[in-house]
N, C-alpha and C positions, 0 to 999 in steps of 0.2 A: 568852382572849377576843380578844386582842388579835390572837394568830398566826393563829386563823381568820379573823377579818378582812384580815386580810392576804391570807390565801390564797383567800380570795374574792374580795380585788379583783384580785388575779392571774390566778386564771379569768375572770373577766369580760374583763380587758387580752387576754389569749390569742386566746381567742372573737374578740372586736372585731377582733384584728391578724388571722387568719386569715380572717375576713369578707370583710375590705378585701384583705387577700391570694388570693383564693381566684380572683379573673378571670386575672389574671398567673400563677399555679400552670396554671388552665385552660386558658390559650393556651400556656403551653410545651409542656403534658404533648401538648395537640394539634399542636401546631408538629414532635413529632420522631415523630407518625403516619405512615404510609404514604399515597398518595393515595389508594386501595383503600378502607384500613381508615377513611379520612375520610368519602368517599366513600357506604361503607355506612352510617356512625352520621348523616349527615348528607341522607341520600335519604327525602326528605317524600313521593316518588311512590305508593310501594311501599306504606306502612304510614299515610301523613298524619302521622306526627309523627317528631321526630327521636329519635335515641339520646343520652344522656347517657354521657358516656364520658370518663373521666378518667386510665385507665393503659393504655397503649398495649399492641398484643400482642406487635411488635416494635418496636425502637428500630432508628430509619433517618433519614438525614439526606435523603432523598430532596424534602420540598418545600425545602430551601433549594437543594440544585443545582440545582432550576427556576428559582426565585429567580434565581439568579447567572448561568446559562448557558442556559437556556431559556425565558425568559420576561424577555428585559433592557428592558422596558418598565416593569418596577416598580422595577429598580433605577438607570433613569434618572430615577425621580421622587424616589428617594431623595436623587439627585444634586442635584435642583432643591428639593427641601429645602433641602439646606448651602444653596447655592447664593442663597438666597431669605432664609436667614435669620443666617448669617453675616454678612454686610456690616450687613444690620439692626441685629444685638445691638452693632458696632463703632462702626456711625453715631452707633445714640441713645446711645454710655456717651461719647464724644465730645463730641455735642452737650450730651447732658445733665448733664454734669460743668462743663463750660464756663459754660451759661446759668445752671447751678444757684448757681455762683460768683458769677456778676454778679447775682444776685436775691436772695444770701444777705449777703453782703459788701458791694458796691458802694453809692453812692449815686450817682443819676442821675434826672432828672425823668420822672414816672411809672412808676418802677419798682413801685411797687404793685398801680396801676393797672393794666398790663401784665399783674402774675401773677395778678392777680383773674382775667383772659381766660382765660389758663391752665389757672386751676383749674375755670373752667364749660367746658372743652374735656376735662379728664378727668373730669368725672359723665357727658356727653353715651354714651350706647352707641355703639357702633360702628355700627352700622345708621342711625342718624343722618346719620354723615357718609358713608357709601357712594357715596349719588346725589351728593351733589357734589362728591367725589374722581374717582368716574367721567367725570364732565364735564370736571371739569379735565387728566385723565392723557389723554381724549380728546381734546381739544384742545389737551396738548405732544405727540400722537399717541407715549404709551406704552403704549397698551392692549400686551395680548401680550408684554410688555416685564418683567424682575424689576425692573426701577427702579417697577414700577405698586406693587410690593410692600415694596420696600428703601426709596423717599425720604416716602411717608405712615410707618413703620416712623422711622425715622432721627430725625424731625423730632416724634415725640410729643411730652405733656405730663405723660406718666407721671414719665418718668425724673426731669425737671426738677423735681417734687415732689417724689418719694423724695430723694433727694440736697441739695436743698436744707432739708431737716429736719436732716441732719447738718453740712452744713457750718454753720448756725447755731448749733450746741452749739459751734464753735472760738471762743475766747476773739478780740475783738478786738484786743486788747492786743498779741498774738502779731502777727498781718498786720499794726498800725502800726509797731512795731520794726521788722519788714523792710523797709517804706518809708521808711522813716527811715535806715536803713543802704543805700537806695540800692538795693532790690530793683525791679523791674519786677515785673509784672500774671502774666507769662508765669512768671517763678521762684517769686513767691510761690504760685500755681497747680502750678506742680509739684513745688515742694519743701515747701510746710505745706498747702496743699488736700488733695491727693491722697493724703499716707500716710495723712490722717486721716481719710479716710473710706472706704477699705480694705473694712471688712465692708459698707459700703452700698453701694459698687461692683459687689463679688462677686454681693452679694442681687441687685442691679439686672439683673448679668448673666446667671445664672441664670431669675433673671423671666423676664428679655425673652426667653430661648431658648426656654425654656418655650410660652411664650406666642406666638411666632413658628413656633416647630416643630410646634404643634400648628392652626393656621391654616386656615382652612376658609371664610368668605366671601369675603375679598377675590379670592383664584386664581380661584373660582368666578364670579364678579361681573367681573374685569379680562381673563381669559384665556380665549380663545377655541381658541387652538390645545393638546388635550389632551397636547403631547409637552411641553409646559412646566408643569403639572399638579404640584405635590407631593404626597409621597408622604401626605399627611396626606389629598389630597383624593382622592387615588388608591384610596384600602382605602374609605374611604364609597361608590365606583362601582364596584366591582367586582360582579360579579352571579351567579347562581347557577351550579354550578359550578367554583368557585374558591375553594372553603373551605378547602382545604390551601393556596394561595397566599398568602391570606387570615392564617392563621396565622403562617408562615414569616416575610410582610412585617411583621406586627405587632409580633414581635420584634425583626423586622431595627429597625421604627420605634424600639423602644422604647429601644435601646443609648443612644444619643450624650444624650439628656437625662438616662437615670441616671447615665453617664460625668460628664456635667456639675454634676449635685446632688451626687455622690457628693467632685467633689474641689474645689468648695464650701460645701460643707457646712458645715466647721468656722469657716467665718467668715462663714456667713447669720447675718444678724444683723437688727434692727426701726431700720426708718429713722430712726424718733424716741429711739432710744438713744446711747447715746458709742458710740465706736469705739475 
């Protein structure tokens, strides 16, 4: 009884992973189509509906060499991706390492108080604070600018909560022997902060790329000139057409975040656990 139980929660596990696996199957099998054979499964003119088509008739790398040499308009968005969202994931694991320190360790008047602001700053939605980011990147005249994207990015309150969940679990005991033996703010920060909270770093960085690489109002909302555009907002405008390009980029999209979950992984970890 028990081994069919078993092997029915495993069919079901199966099922479910291929479910959620099956759009990422979908776009590769279409991504190494020809434009032709795209083309035809994909012409609503002809027939009003499309083709469902999942195994290619030939295997052809033809939509990525448009990709890369024929169409460097999407792989310059790619570019403003990194671009857009590197400096981001650096700024906030900086800052929010830093303030998470001072909010989890230090004593200082109205440090409470302060993270109280904090925490009604990350319930608030993002659309919330759009119209008056926009005002203000207006008027340090950033609009069109990656700093419209990298210093709201940099300066979250995400991080500053993640991170200061763990460094709360470090024993005080530890940080007053260092001060006592005559450490600074700066050494204790990076020699007992920082190894210890290691897996809530990785998580945090992860997150934010995550989260940053897949970006869609802000570019839309701050940038007006579409050659600074990410690739994220880039595959949403593209129009009919373009379905093999469409493809091609998708996966191009999709590399550099499972490159990133993929190495890690092994030390995502829950902000509210030890490390």
């Amino acid at each position: 009884m028990k081994k069919v139980t078993l092997t029915i929660k495993y069919i079901i596990l199966i099922l479910l992973s291929l479910i959620f696996l099956f759009p990422i199957i979908y776009m590769l099998a279409n991504s190494v189509m020809s434009s032709a054979e795209i083309s035809s499964a994909y012409n609503t003119a002809k027939e009003g509906y499309m083709t469902f088509k999942l195994i290619p008739n030939e295997f052809t790398l033809e939509q990525f060499y448009d990709v890369f040499f024929k169409a460097p308009d999407f792989l310059n968005m790619f570019w403003n991706s990194v671009i857009s969202t590197l400096p981001t994931v650096i700024g906030q694991v900086a800052v929010s390492s830093l303030a998470a320190f001072a909010f989890g360790k230090l004593n200082f008047p109205g440090r409470d108080k302060i993270f109280f602001f904090y925490m009604v700053l990350l319930i608030l939605p993002i659309q919330v604070t759009l119209v008056p980011n926009y005002i203000l990147l207006r008027d340090m005249n950033l609009l069109n600018n990656f700093l419209a994207i990298i210093l709201p990015g940099t300066f979250s309150a995400f991080g500053i909560c993640l991170l200061r969940q763990s460094i709360r679990y470090i024993p005080y005991e530890t940080i007053e022997a260092a001060f006592v033996e005559g450490a600074s703010h700066i050494r204790v920060f990076f020699k007992i902060i920082l190894p210890q909270i290691k897996g809530s770093l990785i998580t945090l960085i992860i997150l934010v790329f995550i989260d940053n690489w897949n970006i869609i109002e802000q570019p839309l909302i701050y940038f007006t000139d579409t050659q600074k555009f990410p690739l994220s907002l880039g595959l949403s405008l593209l129009g009919d057409g373009s379905n093999g390009i469409v493809f091609a980029c998708s996966v191009l999209f999709m590399i550099p975040a499972l490159i990133v979950y993929f190495l890690g992984q092994k030390h995502f970890s829950s902000p509210f656990a030890r490390n």
